[in-house]
C-alpha positions as CSV (number, residue, x, y, z in Angstrom):
1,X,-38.4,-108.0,-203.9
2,X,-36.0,-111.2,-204.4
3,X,-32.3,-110.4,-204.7
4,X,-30.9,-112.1,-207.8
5,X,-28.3,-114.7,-207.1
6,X,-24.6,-113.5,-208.1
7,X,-23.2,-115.7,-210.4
8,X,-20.6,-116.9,-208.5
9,X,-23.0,-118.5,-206.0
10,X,-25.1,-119.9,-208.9
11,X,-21.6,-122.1,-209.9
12,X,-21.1,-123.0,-206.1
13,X,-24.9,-123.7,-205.6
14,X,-25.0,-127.6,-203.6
15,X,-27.8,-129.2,-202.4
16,X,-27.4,-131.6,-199.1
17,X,-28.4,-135.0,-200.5
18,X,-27.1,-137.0,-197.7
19,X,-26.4,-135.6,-194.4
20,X,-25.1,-138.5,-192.9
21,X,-22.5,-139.0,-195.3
22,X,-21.7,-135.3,-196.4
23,X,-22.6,-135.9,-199.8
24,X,-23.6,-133.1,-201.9
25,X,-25.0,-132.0,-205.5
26,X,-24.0,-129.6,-207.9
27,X,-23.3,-129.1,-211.2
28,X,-19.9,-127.4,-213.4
29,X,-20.5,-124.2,-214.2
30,X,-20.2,-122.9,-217.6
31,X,-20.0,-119.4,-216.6
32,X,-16.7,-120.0,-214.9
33,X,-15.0,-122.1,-217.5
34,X,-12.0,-122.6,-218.5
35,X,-9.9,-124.3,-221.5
36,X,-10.7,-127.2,-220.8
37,X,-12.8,-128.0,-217.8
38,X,-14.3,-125.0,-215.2
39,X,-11.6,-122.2,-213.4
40,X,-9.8,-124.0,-210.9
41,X,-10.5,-121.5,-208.5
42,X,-14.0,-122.0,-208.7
43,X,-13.2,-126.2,-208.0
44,X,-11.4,-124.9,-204.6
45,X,-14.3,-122.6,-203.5
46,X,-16.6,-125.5,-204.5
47,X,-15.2,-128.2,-202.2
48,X,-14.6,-125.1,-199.5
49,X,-18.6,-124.2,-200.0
50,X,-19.5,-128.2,-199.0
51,X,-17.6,-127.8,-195.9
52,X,-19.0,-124.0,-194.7
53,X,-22.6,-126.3,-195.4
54,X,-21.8,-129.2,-194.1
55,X,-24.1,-129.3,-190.3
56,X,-20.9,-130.5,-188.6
57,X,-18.8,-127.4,-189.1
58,X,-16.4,-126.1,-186.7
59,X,-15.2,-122.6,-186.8
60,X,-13.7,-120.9,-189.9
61,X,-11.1,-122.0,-192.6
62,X,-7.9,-121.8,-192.4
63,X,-6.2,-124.5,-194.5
64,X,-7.7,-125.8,-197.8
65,X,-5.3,-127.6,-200.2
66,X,-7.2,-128.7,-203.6
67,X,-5.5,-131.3,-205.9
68,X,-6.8,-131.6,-209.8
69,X,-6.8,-135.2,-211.0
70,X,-8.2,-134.5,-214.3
71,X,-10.7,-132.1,-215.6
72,X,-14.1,-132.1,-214.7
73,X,-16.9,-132.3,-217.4
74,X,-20.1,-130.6,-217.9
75,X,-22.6,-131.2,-216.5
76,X,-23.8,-133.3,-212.3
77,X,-20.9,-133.5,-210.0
78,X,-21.1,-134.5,-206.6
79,X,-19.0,-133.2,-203.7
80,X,-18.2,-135.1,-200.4
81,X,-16.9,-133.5,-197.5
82,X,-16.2,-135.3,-194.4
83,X,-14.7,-133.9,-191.2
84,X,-12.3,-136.9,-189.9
85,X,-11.2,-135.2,-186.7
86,X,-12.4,-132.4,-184.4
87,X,-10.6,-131.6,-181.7
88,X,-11.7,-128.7,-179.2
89,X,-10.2,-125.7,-181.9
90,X,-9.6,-127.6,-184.9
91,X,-11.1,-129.5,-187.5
92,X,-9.9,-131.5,-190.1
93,X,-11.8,-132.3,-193.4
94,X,-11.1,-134.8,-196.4
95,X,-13.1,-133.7,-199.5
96,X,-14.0,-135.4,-202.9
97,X,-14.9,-134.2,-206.4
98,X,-17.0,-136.9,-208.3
99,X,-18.2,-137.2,-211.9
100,X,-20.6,-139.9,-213.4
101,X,-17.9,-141.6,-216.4
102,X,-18.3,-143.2,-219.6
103,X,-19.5,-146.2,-218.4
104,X,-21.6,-144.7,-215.3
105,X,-19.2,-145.1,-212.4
106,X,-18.2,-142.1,-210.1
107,X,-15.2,-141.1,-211.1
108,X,-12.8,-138.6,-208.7
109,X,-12.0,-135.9,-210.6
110,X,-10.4,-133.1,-207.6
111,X,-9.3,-134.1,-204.0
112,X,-9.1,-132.1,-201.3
113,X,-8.4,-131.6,-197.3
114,X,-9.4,-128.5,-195.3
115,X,-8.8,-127.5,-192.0
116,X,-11.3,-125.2,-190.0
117,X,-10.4,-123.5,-186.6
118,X,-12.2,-121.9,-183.5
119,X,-10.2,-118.7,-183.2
120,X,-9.6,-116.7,-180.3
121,X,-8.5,-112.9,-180.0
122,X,-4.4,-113.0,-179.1
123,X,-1.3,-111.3,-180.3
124,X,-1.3,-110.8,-184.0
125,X,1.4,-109.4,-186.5
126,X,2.7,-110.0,-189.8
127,X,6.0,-109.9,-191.7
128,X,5.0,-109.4,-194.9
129,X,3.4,-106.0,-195.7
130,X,1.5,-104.6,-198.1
131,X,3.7,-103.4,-201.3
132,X,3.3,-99.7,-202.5
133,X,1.1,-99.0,-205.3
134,X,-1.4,-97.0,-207.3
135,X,-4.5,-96.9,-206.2
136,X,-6.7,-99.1,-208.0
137,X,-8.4,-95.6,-209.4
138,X,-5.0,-94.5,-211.2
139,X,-4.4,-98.2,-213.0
140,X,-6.0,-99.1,-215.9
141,X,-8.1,-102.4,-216.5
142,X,-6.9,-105.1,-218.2
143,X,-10.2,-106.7,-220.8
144,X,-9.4,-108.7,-223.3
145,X,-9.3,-112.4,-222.3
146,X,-7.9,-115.4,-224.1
147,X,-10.3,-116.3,-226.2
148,X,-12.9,-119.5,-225.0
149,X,-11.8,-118.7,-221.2
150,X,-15.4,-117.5,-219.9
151,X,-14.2,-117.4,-216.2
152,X,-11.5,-114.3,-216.9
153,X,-14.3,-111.6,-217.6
154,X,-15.5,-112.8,-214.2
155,X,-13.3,-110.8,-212.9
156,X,-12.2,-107.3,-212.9
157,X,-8.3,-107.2,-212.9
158,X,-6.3,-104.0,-212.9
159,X,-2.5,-104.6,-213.7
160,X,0.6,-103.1,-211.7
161,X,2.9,-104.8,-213.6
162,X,3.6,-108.4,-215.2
163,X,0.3,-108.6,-217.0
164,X,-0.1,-111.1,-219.7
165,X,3.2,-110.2,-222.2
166,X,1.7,-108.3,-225.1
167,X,4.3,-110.1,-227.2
168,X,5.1,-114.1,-227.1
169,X,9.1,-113.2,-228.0
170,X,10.4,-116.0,-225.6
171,X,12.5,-113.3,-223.9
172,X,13.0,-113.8,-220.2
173,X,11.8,-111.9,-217.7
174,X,11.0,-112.0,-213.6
175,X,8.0,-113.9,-213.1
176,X,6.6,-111.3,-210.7
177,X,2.8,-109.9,-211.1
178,X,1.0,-107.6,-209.2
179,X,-2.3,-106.3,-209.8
180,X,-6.0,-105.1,-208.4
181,X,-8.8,-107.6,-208.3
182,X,-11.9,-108.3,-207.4
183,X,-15.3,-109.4,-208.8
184,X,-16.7,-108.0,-211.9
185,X,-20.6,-108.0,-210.4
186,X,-19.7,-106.3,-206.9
187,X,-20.1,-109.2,-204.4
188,X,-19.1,-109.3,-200.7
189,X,-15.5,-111.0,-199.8
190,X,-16.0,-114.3,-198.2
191,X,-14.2,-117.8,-197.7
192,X,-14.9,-119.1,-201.2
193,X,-14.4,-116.2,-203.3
194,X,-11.1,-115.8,-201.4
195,X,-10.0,-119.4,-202.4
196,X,-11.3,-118.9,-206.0
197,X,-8.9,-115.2,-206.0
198,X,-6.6,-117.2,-204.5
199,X,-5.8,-119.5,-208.0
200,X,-6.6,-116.3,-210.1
201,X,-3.0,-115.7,-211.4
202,X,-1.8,-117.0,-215.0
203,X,0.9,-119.6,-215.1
204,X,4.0,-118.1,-214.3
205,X,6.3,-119.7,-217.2
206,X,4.4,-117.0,-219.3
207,X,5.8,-114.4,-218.0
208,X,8.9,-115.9,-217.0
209,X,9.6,-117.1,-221.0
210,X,7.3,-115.2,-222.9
211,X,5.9,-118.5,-224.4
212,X,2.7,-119.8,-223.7
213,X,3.2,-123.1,-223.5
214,X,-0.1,-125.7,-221.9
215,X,-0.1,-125.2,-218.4
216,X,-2.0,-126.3,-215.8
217,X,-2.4,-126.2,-211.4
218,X,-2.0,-129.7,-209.9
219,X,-2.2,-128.9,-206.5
220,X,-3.0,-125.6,-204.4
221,X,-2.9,-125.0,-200.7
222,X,-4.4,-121.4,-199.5
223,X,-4.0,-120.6,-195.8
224,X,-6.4,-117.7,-194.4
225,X,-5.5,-114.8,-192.5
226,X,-8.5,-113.5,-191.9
227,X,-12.1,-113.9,-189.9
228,X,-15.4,-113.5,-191.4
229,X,-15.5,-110.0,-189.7
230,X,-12.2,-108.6,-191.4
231,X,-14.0,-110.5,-194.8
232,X,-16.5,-107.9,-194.3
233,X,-15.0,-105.1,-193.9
234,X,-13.2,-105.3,-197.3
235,X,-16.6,-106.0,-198.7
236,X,-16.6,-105.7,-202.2
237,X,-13.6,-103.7,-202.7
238,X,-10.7,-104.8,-204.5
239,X,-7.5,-106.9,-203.1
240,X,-3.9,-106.5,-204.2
241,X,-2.3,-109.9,-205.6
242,X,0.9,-110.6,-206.0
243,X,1.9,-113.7,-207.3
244,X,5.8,-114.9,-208.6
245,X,7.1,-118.1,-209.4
246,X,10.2,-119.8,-207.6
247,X,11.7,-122.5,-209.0
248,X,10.9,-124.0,-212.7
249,X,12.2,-127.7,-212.8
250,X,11.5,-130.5,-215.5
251,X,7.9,-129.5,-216.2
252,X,6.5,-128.2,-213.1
253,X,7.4,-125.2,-211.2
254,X,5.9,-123.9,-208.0
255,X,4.6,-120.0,-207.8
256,X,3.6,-118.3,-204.5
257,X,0.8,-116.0,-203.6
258,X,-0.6,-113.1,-201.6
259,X,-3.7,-111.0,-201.6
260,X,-4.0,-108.0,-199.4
261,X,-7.3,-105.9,-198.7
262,X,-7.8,-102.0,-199.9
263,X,-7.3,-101.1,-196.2
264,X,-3.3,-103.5,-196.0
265,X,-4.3,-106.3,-194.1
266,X,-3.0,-109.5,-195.5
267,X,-5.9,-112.0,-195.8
268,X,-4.8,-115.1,-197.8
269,X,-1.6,-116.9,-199.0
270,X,-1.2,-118.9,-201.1
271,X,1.1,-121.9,-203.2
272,X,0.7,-124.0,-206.0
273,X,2.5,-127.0,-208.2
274,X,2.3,-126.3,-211.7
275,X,2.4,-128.5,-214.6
276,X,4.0,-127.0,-218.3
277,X,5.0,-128.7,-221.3
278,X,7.4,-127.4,-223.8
């Protein structure tokens, strides 16, 4: 009996059209869309996806920073990933985002860079532990979606605090969320969907001015704390995000990340450069 395809993989899906120059085809998904072009998120995993594919790999991520140059369209894309080092542990990757334009040239829509490591079992510790919440059980889930954002009933997101404000007032307020996550058709944890969770969080001027003013990631780096073994052992439970912005400055402002595992191991950071306009 064929296993059906989860839909996340169907908006990652590339074919290798040309190994010797690490090009590869795909298309933008509709499922994952967004207002304007598809879920950033899903951009990062795609670029990630070309390298984990890409015959040439070295180890396991542990760097990827994505930068969005303009929206990408429906419909063909192609994605190029090219390592241009490896060094015994380390490999370092330069990827493109290309779309046919109005008059037929590739255009670069998303740039990217990745870096892959061998790792090796040494010391390991962490500074930043896992805050104390509800279970995911005890809070309740949070369903209704802007309206034309397909990508956000993708996922199944469970509050703690600093949702979405229930009331566009413009009064101030931290810029802190925290909430339970994971994919709304079960699928295993891996590299990509952890980049994708990675960008899941709403602009954090929203909550900071209850105002939602357009909004929009420019660039995104996600470092990864975990190995595909400790991927799989959180399987397809959920992860505890935390996001909170830091400092809002002449229409951009920067806002930090972190996603923890059911079980409290941090697995991903993240931070991001954010675009708003009053």
């Amino acid at each position: 009996m064929t296993q059906e395809v989860h839909i996340f993989d169907r908006a990652l899906a590339l074919e290798h059209s040309d190994t010797q120059s690490g090009l590869f085809a795909g298309a933008a998904s509709q499922d994952y869309w967004n207002m304007v072009g598809p879920f950033g998120g899903t951009t990062a995993a795609l670029a990630l996806r070309a390298v984990l594919q890409h015959p040439d790999l070295l180890g396991t991520p542990i760097a990827l920073t994505v930068n969005y140059a303009s929206a990408i369209g429906p419909g063909p894309l192609e994605v190029l990933a090219i390592p241009v080092r490896t060094n015994r542990s380390t490999q370092h990757w330069r990827m493109e985002v290309r779309q046919s334009g109005e008059d037929g040239r590739m255009q670069v829509n998303t740039t990217a860079t990745a870096v892959t490591a061998a790792r090796r079992e040494t010391w390991s510790g962490h500074d930043l532990p896992m805050p104390q919440v509800p279970p995911p059980a005890q809070v309740e889930r949070f369903d209704m979606g802007p309206k034309g954002v397909a990508w956000f009933n993708k996922y199944e997101m469970r509050p703690v605090r600093g949702a979405i404000p229930a009331s566009w007032d413009g009064a101030e307020a931290p810029s802190e969320s925290m909430l339970w996550l994971r994919d709304a058709q079960p699928r295993a944890l891996d590299f990509c969907s952890l980049a994708a969770m990675s960008d899941l969080f709403y602009p954090r001027v929203w909550l900071r001015r209850a105002k939602p003013v357009p909004a929009g990631t420019v660039s995104i780096t996600t470092y990864f704390h975990a190995d595909a073994a400790q991927l799989q052992e959180a399987g397809t439970g959920y992860l505890l995000g935390r996001a909170q912005g830091q400092q809002f400055f002449n229409g951009f402002f920067d806002q930090a990340a972190q996603l923890w595992s059911e079980a409290g191991r941090l697995l991903a950071t993240s931070n991001q450069i954010v675009y708003f306009k009053e």
